[in-house]
VOROLUM-706633 format. One record per residue: y negated, z negated, x of N, C-alpha, C in turn; residue in three letters. Coordinates in steps of 0.05 Angstrom, whole numbers, plus 5000, padded with zeros to 4 digits. Layout:
VOROLUM-706633
YZXYZXYZXALA
...
***
This chain:
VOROLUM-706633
437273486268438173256252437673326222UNK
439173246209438673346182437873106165UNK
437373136137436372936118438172676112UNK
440372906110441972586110442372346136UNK
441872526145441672356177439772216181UNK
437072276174434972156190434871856186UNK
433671766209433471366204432571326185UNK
433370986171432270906155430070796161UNK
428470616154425470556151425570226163UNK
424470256184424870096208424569826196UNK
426069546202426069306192422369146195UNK
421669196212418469166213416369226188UNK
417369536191416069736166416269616134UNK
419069556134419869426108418469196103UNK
418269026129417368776120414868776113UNK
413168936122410768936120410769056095UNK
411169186083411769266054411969076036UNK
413968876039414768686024412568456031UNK
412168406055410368226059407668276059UNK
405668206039402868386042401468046035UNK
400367796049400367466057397067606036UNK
394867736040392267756032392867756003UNK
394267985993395168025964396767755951UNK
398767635966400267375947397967235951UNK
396467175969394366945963392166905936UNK
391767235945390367225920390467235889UNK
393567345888395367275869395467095854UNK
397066895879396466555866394766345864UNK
391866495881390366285880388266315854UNK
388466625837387566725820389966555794UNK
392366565805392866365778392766105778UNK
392765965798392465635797389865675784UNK
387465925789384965875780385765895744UNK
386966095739388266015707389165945691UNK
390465705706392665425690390865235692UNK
388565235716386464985720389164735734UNK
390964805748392764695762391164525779UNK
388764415787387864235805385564055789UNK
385364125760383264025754384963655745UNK
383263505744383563265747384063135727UNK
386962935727387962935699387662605705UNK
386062425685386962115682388562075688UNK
389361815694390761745709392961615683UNK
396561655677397261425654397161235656UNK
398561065640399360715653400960805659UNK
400660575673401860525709402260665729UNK
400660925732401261055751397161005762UNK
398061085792396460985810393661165811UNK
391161145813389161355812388661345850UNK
388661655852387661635882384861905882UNK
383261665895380661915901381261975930UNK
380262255931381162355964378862575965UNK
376362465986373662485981372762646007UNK
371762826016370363006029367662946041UNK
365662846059363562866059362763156057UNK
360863156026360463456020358563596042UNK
358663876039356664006056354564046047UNK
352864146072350164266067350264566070UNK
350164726036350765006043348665176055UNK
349665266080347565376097348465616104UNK
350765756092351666016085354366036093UNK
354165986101357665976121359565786127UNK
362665746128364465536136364065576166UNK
364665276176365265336201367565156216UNK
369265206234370665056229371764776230UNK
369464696232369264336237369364286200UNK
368264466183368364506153371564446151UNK
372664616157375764786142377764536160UNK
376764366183378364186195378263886172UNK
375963896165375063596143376763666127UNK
376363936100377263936081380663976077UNK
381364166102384364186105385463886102UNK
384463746113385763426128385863316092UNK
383363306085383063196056385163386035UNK
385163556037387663766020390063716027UNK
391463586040393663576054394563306036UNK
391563096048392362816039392962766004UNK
390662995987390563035962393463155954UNK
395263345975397463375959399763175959UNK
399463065982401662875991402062675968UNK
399162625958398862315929399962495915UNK
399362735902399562775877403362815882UNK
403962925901407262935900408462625908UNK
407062385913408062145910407362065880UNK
406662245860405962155828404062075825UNK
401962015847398661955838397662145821UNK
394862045799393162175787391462125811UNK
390262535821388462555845386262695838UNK
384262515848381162645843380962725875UNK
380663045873380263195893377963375888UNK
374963225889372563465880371463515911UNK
369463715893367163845917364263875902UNK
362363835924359563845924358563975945UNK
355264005936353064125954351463925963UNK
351363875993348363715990346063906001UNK
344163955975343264265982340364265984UNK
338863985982337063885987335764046018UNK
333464056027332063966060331464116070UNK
330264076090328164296102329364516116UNK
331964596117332864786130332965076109UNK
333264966089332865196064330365166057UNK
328065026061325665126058324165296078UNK
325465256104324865356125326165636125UNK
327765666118329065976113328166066090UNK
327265986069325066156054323166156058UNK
321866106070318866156085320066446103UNK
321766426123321766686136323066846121UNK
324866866103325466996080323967106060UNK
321866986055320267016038321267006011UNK
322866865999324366865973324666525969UNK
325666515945325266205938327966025945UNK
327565745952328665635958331865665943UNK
331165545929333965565898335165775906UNK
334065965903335166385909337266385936UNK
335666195952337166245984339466045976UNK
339165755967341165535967343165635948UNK
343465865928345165825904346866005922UNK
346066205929346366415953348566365968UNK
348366215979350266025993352765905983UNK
350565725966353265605946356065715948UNK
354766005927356866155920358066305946UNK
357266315968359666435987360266276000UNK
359666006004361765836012364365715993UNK
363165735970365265675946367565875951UNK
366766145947368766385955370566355980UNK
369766175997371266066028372165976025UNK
371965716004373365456004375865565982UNK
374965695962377365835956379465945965UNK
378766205976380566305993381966186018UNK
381465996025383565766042384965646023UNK
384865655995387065465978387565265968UNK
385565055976384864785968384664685951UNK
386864455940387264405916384464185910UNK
381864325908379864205899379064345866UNK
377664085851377964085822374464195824UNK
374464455818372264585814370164525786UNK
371764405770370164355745368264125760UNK
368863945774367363705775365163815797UNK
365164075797362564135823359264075822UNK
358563935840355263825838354463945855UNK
350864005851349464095874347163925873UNK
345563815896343463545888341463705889UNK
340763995879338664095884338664295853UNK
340064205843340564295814339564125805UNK
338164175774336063925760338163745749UNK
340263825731342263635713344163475746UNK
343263495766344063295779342363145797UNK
339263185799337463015813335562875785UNK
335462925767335062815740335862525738UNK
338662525751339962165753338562055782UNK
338462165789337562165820333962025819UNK
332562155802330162055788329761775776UNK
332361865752332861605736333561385753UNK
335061385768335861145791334161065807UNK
330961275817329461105827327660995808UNK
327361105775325360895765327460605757UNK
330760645757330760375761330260155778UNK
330260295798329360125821326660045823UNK
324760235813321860185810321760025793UNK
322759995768323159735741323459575759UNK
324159385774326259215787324959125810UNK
322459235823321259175841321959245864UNK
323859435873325059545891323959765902UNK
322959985886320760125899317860085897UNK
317460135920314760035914313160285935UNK
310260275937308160475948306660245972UNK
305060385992304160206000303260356041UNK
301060386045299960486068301060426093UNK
302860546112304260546128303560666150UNK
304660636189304260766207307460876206UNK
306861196200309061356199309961456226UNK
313361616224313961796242313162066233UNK
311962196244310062476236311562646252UNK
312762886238314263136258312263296248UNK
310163346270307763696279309163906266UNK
311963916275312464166266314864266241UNK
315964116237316064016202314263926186UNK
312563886195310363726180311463556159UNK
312963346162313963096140314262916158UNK
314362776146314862446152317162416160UNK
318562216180320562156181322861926189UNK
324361806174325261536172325861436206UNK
326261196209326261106237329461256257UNK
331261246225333061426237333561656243UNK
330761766238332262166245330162206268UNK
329461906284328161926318330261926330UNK
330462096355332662026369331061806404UNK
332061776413332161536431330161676452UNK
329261896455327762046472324162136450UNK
323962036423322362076406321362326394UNK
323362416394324362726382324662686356UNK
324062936338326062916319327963016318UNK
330062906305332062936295333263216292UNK
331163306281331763606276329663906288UNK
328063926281325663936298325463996329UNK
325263696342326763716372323363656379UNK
321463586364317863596370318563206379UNK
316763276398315762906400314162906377UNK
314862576356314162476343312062406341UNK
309462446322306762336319306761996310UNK
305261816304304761646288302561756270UNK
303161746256300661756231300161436208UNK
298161486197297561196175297261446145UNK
299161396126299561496101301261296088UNK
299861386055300861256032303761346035UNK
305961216037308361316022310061026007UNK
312161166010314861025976316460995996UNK
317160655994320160545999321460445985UNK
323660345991325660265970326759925988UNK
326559735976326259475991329659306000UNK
329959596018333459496017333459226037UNK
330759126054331258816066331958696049UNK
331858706018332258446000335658426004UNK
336958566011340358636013341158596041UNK
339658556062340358516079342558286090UNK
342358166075344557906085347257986075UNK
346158056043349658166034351058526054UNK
349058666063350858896077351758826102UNK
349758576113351758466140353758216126UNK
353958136113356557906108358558136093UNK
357858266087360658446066361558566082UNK
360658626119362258816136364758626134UNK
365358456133367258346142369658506111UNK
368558506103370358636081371258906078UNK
370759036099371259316111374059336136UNK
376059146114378259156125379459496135UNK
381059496162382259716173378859956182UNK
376859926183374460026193374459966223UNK
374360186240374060056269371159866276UNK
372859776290370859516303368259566310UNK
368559856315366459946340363760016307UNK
365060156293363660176265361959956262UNK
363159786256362259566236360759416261UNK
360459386281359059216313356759486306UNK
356359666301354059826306351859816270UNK
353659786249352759676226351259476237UNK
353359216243350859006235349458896268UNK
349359146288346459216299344459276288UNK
344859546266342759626261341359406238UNK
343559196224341959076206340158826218UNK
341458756250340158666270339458286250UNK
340458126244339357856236339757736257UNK
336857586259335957316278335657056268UNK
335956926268336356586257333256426277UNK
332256316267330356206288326956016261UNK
325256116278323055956257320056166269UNK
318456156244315656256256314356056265UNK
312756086287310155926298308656016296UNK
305755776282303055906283301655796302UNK
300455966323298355846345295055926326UNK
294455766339292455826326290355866358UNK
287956106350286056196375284156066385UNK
283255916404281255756409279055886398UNK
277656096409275556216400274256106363UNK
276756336358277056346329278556126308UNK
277955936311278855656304280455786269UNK
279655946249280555996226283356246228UNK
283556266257284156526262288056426274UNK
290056456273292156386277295256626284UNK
296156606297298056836309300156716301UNK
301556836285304756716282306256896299UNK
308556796313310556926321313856746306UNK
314557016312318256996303320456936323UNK
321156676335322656676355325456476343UNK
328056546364330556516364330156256382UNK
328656176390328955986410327155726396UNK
326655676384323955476376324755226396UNK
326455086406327654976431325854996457UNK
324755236460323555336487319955286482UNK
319155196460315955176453315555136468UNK
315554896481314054696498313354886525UNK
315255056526315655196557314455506560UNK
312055556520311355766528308455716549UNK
308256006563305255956581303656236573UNK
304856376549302556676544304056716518UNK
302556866501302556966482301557246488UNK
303457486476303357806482303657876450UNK
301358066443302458156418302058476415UNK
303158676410303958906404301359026406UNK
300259316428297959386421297059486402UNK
297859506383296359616356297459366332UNK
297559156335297558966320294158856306UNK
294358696290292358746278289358656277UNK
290758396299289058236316287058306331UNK
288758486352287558616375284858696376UNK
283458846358281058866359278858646354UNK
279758476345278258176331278357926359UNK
280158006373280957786393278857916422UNK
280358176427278658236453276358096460UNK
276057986490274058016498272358226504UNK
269858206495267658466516268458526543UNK
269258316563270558336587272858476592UNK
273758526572276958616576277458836554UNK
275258916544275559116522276459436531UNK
274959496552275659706568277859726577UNK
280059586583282259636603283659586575UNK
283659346552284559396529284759666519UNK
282559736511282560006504285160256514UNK
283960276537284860516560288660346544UNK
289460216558292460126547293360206521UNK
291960106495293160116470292360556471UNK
291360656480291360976490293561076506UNK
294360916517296061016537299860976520UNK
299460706504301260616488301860766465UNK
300260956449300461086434301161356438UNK
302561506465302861726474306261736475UNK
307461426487309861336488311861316464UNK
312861416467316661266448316860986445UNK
317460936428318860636418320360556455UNK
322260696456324160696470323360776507UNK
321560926502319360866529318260616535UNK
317260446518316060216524317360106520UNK
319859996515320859816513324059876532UNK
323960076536326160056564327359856579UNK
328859776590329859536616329559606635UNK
328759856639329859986675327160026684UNK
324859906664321859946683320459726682UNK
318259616701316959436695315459396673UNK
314959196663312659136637310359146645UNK
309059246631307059386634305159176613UNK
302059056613301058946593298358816610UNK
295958866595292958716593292158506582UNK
290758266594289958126577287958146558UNK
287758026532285558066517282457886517UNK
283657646543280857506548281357356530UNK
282957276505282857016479284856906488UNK
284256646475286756346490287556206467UNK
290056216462291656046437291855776447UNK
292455596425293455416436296455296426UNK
298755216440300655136441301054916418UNK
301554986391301254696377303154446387UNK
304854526395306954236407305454146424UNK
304254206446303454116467300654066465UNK
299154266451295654336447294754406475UNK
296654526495296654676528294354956509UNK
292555076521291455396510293255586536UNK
293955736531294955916535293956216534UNK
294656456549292456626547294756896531UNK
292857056514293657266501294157556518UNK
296657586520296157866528297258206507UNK
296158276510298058616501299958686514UNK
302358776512304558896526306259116508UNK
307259276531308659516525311659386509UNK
312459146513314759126497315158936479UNK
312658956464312858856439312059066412UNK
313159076400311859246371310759086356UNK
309959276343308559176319309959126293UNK
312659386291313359276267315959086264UNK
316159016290319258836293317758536293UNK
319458386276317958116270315258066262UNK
313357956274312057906265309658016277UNK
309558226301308558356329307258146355UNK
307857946348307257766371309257646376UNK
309457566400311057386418309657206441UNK
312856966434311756766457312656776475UNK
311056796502312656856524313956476535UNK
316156586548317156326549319156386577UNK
318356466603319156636623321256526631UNK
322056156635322856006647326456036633UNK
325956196609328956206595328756486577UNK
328056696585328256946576327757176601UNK
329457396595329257486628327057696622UNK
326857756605323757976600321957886594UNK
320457556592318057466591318757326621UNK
321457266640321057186666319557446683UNK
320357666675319457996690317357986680UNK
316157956658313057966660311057806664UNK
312057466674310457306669310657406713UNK
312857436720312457466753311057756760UNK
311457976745309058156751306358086749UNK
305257926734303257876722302057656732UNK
303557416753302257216757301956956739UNK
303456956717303556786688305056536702UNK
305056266691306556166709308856086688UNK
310355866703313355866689314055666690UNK
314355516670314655266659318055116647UNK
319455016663321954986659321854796643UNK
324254816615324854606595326754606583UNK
328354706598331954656593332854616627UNK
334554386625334654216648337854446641UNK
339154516671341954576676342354556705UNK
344454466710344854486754344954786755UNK
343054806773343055056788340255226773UNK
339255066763336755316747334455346761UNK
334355136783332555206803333355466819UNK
335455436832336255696848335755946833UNK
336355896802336456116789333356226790UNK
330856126780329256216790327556256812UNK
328256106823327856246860329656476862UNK
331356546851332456816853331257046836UNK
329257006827328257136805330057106781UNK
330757006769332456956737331156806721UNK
331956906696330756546681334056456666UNK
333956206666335956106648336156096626UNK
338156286603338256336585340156186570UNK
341456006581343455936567343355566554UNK
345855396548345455246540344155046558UNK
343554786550341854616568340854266546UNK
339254156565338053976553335153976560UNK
334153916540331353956541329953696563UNK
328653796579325653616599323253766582UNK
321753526604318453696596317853716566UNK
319153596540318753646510318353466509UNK
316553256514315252976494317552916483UNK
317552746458319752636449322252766448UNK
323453016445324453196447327053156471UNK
325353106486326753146523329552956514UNK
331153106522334552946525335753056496UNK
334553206485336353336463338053616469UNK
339753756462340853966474339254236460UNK
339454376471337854616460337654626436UNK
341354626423341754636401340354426376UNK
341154156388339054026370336654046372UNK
334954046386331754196388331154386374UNK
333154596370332454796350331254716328UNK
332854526312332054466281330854196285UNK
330254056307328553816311325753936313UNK
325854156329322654186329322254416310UNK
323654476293322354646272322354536253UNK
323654266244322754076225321053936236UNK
319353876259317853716264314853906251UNK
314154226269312854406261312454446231UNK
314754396201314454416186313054196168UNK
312853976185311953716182309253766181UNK
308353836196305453866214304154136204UNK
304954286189303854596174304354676198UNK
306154806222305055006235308455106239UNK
309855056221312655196233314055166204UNK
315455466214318555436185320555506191UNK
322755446185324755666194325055936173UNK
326556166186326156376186328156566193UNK
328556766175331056926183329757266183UNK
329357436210328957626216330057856218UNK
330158016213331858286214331158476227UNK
332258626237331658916250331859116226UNK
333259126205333459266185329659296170UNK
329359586167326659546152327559766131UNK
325259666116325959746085325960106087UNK
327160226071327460536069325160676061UNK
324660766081321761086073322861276057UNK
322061286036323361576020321361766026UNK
319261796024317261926022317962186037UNK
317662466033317562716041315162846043UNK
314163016062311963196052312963466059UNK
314963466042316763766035316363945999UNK
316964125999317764245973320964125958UNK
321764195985325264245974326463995976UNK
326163795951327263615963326463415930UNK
327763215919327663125890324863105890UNK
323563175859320763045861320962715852UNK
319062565859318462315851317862285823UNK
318962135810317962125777315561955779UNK
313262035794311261745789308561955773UNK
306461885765304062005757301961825767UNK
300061885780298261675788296061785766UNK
294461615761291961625741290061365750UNK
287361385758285461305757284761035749UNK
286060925728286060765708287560545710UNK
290060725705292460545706294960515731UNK
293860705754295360625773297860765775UNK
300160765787301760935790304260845770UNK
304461055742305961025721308361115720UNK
309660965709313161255717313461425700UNK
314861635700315261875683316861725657UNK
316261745637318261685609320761755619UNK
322761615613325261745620326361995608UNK
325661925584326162295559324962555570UNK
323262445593322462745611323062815624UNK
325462705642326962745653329163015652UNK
329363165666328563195692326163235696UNK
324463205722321663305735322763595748UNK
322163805739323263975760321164135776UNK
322164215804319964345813319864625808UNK
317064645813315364875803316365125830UNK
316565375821316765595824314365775836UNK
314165915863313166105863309866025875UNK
310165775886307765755905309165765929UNK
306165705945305865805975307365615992UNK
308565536010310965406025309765406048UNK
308465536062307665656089304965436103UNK
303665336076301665116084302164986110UNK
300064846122300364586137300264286123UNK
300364106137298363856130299363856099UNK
300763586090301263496063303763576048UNK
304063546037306563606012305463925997UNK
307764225999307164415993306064385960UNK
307564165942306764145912303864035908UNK
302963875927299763915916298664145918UNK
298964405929297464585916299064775894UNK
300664665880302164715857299064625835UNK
298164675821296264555809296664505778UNK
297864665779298864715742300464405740UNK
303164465759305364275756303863985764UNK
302264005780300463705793299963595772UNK
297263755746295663585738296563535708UNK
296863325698298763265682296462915664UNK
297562945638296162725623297162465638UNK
296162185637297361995641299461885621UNK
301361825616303361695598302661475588UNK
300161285601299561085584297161085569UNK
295061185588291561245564291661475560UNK
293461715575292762075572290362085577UNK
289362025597286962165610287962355632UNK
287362515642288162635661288362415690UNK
291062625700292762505720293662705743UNK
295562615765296962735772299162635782UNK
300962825779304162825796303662755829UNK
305062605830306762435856307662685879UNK
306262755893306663095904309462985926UNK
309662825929311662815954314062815942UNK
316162925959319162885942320762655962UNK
323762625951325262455960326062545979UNK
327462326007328462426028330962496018UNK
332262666025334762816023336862656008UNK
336862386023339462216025339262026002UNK
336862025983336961875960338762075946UNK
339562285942340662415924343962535933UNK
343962435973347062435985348362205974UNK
346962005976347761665976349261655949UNK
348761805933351061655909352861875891UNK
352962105910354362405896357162305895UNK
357962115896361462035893361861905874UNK
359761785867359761625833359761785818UNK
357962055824357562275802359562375791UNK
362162455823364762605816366662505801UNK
365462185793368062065773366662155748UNK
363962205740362862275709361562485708UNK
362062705724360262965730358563035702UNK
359062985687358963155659357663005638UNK
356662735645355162545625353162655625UNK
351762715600349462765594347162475592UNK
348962265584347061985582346261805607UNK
348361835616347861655644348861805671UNK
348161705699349061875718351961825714UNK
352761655708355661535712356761285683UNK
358461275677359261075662362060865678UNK
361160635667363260445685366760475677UNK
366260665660369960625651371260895673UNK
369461025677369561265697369561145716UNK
368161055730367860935763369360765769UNK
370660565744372360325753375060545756UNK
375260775744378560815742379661005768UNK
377461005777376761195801376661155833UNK
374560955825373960835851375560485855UNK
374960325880374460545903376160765920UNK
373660905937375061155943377261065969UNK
380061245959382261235977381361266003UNK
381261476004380961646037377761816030UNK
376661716058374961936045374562046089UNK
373262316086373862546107371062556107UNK
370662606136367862736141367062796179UNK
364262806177364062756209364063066219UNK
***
């Protein structure tokens, strides 16, 4: 075959020549990076602003692809607005905070920051190279000082304001994290969260933030979470959990100065309690016991403290509970009644006591029939006899027997008949209860915001001047400790003048839980760049709220 003859250069061959997909990418994604083609332009009049929002990551070195499924979805939605003519805020963040990067510098042996920036930057390089029209100027990391600095500032507003506050607590203790940890990072087996250790209780000083005072407005505003599935918002305002009802005070025969309030939904059913059970480590308990009953007391609140929330208070086992030998007495009736301890009451839900009232609740009917307690009917309905000869108690509507003046009212009016009668008489009020409890911030971590507080001797726990702001943490101590927050043995950064007499002081060793500094990184992305405030309102109003936001 000769030269002129030989084949030409196979249609495959060519294409692959012409087509080289690694090189145009990086072509164009190197010049959108040069026109700043994604960075985020105000919005004019009259055209529409759309935020199209990411739950940011935690850079832990790598995409993966539950990552590249969130942000694709959010990149897609960000181009679709901007080619319907929207002005589109399409940013990205770090949430780079927590113990998984302190934990990897400990076996690293290198500093936290070193490992987290580390990261940063090769997930940034990921998120790049997939194409995403995200506006890189507006990038935050909450573990960078010029963005936990607001993060500071925002809790001494809250501290101004009476919202945070300090104050001796029975914590969730992770052995092998050694920190503290909020009621939500237990899982239902008393694990942590992350960890995977059964949970300690411990008693330590820490910092909450008093979000019960909001409780009524985050359950009435679900309703304003139009197009949110149902199933969402039914699990919200579980967890914010409100009860409608009144406290009762019994007061102790023994201890005539001495009085038990409980928190009940039923104040209707008084007449029909026959025991009083209050939480074994409630506060009473040791002051009430009998000598007679101290021992088997004992042995119980031991045996109670080994268990889960969710162990003792189960449905699928019997109740478990000791008497304490002390006798209340019934103020409606002035009947004494006897005190017991039980596995399904806590201490920190309501008020830690309860009235048992068997004859119309089906978990004081299961413990008043294990136990021998008797049972006192006071809601008249056909058929409520059968019901408990079948083992049941009647829970539902009725008319009251057996209530002194009371009798022939319907449950419903009894409610607020006998809690205005009780309020008459000093021993009742009404009352609105929550399952929601106030937020633990408190950490006994390194990596994680420091607290702007100074405690001093003198004057008690002072806030940092705001012009000092940021607090940043200290460099190049030991991580590896047990027992406490790694910054108390920081000593340099610890010991510090007081701000109000300057006598010597010290820094607030604990840092923030993670999510004080997740919770508001979307306000940031409308003002990344204020040096005065975390955010300004001409920014946030033009911004928010957010369109679409991606996560999960």
């Amino acid at each position: 075959m000769t030269a002129s003859s030989s084949p030409s250069a196979s249609p495959a061959s060519s294409a692959a020549d012409r087509y080289q997909p690694l090189a145009l990418e990086e072509h164009w994604q190197e010049l959108w990076k040069d026109q700043r083609l994604y960075e985020t332009q105000d919005p004019k009049p009259g055209q529409r602003a759309f935020y199209a929002l990411s739950m940011f990551p935690y850079p832990s070195g790598t995409l993966h692809m539950g990552h590249v499924r969130n942000y694709v979805i959010t990149d897609v939605i960000a181009r679709v607005q901007r080619m319907r003519g929207d002005a589109v805020l399409h940013p990205m963040g770090w949430d780079a905070f927590g113990l998984p990067a302190e934990n990897a510098a400990i076996e690293r042996k290198i500093e936290p920051g070193v490992w987290t920036d580390s990261n940063i930057a090769q997930m940034r390089g990921q998120l790049g190279r997939l194409g995403l029209s995200i506006d890189w100027d507006r990038e935050v990391a909450t573990c960078h000082s010029d963005y936990y600095r607001w993060t500071q500032w925002l809790f001494l507003e809250l501290h101004a304001g009476g919202l945070a506050y300090q104050k001796d607590a029975t914590v969730n203790w992770d052995p092998v994290d050694q920190t503290v940890l909020a009621n939500e990072q237990v899982d239902a087996d008393g694990r942590s969260w992350r960890s995977g250790a059964l949970v300690e209780k411990r008693d330590l000083r820490q910092w909450f933030l008093r979000i019960t005072d909001y409780a009524d407005a985050l359950l009435d505003d679900l309703d304003q979470l139009q197009g949110w599935p149902e199933r969402v918002r039914t699990m919200q305002a579980n967890w914010i959990g409100r009860s409608i009802g009144a406290e009762i005070d019994f007061q102790v025969e023994a201890h005539p100065e001495t009085s038990i309030t409980v928190f009940t939904t039923r104040p209707d059913t008084l007449f029909g309690v026959s025991y009083l059970v209050l939480a074994p480590d409630h506060a009473l308990v040791d002051q009430l016991t009998t000598s007679d009953e101290r021992i088997s007391v004992t042995a119980f609140r031991d045996l109670m403290a080994e268990l889960s929330q969710e162990e003792r208070t189960s449905d699928d086992q019997p109740k478990r509970g000791v008497p304490t030998g002390a006798v209340a007495i019934n103020p409606a009736n002035g009947e004494s009644i006897p005190i017991w301890i039980a596995d399904y009451v806590l201490a920190d839900y309501g008020t830690g006591a309860v009235m048992g009232v068997p004859a119309h609740d089906v978990r004081d009917f299961s413990f008043a029939r294990q136990h021998e307690l008797s049972v006192q009917r006071v809601i008249e309905v056909a058929g409520t006899n059968e019901h408990l000869n079948d083992g049941e108690a009647w829970t539902g509507p009725g008319t009251l027997i057996h209530s002194a003046s009371f009798s022939g009212l319907t449950n419903e009016e009894a409610k607020t008949a006998i809690t205005n009668y009780g309020a008459e008489k000093g021993w009742a009020r009404a009352k609105r209860q929550y399952r929601l409890r106030d937020w633990l911030i408190s950490r006994q971590r390194y990596w994680g915001c420091p607290i702007p507080i100074i405690h001093c001797d003198d004057c008690g726990a002072v806030p940092v001047p705001r012009d000092q702001l940021p607090i940043e943490l200290p460099t190049g101590i030991d991580l590896s400790g047990s027992g406490g927050s790694p910054l108390a043995r920081a000593e340099d950064w610890v010991s510090v003048s007081c701000p109000k007499c300057g006598k010597p002081a010290r820094r607030e060793t604990d840092t923030m839980d993670t999510f004080m500094c997740s919770s508001w990184y979307y306000l940031r992305f409308a003002d990344p760049h204020n040096r005065d405030l975390p955010f300004d309102a001409t920014s946030v109003n033009r911004w928010l709220p957010v369109k679409q936001y991606v996560g999960g």
